[in-house]
C-alpha positions in Angstrom: 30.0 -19.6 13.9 31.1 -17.5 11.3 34.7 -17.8 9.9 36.6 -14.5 8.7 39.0 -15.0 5.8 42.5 -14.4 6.9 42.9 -10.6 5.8 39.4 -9.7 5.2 38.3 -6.5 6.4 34.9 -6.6 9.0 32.4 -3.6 9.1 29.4 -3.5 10.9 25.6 -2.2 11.0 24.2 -1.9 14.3 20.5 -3.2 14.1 17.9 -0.4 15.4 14.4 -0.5 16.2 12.3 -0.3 12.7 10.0 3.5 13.3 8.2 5.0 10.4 10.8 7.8 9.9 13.3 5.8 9.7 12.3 3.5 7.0 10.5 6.0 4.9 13.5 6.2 2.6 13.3 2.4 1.9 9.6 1.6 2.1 6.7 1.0 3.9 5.9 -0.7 7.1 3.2 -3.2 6.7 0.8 -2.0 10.0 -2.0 0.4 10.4 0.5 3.4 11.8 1.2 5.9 9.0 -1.7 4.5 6.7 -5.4 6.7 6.8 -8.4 4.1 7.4 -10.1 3.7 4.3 -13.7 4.6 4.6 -15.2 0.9 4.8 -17.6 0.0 7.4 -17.5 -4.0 7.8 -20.2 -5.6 10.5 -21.0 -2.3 12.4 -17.2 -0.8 12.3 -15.5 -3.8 13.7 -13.2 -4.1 11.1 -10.5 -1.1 10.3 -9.5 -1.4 6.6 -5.5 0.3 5.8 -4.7 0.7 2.4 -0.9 -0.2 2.0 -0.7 0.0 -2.4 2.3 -3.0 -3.7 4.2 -1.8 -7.2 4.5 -4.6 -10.0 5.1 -4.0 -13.6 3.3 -7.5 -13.7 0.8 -9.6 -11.5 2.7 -10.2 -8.6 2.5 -13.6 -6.4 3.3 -14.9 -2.6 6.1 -16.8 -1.5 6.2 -18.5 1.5 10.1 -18.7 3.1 11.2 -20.6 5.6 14.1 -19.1 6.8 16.5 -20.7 8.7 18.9 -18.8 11.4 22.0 -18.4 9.2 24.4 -15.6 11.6 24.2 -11.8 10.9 26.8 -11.6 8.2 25.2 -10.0 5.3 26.6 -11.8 1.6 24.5 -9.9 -0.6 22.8 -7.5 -1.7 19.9 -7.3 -4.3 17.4 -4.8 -6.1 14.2 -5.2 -8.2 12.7 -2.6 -10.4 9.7 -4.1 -11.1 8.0 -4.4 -7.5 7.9 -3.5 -4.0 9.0 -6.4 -2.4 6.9 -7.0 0.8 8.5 -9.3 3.6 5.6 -10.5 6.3 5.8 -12.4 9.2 4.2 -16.1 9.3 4.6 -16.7 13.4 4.7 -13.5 14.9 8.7 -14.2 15.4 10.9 -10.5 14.6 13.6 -10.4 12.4 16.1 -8.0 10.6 15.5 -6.1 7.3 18.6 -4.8 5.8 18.3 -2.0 3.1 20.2 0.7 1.6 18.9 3.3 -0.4 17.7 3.2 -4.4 20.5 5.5 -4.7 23.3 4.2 -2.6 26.9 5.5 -3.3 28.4 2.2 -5.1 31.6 1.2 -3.9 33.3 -1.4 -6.0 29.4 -2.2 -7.5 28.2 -2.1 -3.9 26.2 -0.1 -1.5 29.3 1.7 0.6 29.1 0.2 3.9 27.9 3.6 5.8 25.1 3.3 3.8 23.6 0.1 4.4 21.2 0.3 7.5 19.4 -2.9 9.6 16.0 -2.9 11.0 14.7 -4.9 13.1 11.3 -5.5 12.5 8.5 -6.7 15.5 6.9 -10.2 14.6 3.2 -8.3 14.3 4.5 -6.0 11.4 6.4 -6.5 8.5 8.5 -4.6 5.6 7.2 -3.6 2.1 10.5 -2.0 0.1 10.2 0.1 -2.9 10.9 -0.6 -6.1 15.3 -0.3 -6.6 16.0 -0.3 -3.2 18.8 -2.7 -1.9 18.3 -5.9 0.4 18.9 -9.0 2.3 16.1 -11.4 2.2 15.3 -10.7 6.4 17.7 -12.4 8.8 15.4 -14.5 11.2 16.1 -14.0 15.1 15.3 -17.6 15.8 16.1 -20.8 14.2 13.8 -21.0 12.0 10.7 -18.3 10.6 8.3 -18.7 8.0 7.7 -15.2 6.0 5.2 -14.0 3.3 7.2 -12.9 0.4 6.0 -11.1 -3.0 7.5 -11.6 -5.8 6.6 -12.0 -9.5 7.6 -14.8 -12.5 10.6 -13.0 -13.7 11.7 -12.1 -10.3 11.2 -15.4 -8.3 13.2 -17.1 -11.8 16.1 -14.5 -11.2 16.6 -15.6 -7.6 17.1 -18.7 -8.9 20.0 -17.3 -11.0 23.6 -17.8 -9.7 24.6 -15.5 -6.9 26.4 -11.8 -7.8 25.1 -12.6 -11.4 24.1 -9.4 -12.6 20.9 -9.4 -14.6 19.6 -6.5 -16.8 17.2 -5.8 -14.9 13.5 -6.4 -16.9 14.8 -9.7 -17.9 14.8 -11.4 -14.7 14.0 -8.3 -12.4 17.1 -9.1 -10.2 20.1 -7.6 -9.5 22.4 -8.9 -6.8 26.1 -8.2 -5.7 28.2 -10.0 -3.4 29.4 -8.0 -0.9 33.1 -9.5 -0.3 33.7 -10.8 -3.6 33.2 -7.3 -5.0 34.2 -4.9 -2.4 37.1 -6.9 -0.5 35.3 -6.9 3.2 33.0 -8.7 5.1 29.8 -6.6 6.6 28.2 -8.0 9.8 25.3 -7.0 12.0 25.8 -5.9 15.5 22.7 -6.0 17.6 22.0 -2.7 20.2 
């Protein structure tokens, strides 16, 4: 259960249904929809080949998360400029992508609340979000979900950095902002 501090305004983001349109402005879903077949014939055409391009300003590598189920209050949020950061389901399990866009209206260093949208994404598809955009790592809809993650060096060391710590971003390719401590409420997720 979560606990509200005594005095601490609560907003919310209802969670919708993750289409193409609507996440267009953050990224790209990982899936064959939207995406042309690329011209590849593989053991007599069984095998349809989608092209979905990942941005990194150096190699990029995997993560594998295990989330845990940790409530729909989103803390943070965070921002990389040096790659589109791909979230991808281990266990076929959904779960909720929360974004705003690259160029959010900041409120009190923050994306304003009215800003800040929730997906939630089916366990045969996952999220790929461009370069700047802000995030939540996913909120799992279960106990516990294990997730594809890229990253790169610099990133996955500035995750490591202490939370709401601002980081020129290059050095550790990280920026993230705590929401309350910054802008004075709490921000939940409401599910449709």
């Amino acid at each position: 259960m979560t606990q509200v501090q005594e005095g601490v305004d609560v907003r919310t983001v209802v969670a919708e249904p993750l289409t193409l349109e609507a996440f267009a402005p953050f990224g790209d879903i990982i899936g064959p929809e939207g995406h042309e077949r690329l011209p590849i014939d593989l053991y007599g055409g069984t095998v349809d080949a989608y092209n979905i391009p990942v941005h990194a300003d150096e190699p990029f590598e995997f993560l594998v998360n295990r989330l845990r189920y940790r409530g729909l209050r989103i803390h943070n949020l965070e921002r990389h400029a040096g790659l589109s950061q791909a979230f991808i389901p281990m266990d076929g399990a959904p779960f909720i992508q929360v974004v705003a866009a690259a160029d959010a209206t900041l409120e009190n260093d923050v994306p304003a609340a009215d800003e800040v949208r929730a997906f939630i994404v089916p366990g045969n598809r996952g999220v790929q979000i461009n370069t700047n955009v802000w995030h939540e790592p996913p909120f799992p809809m279960q106990a516990e979900q294990l997730l594809v993650v890229t990253s790169h060096q610099s990133l996955t060391k500035g995750l490591q950095s202490k939370v709401d710590a601002s980081q020129e971003i290059g050095q550790l390719d990280v920026d993230k902002r705590n929401i309350t401590d910054r802008a004075g409420y709490e921000l939940r997720i409401n599910l449709p």
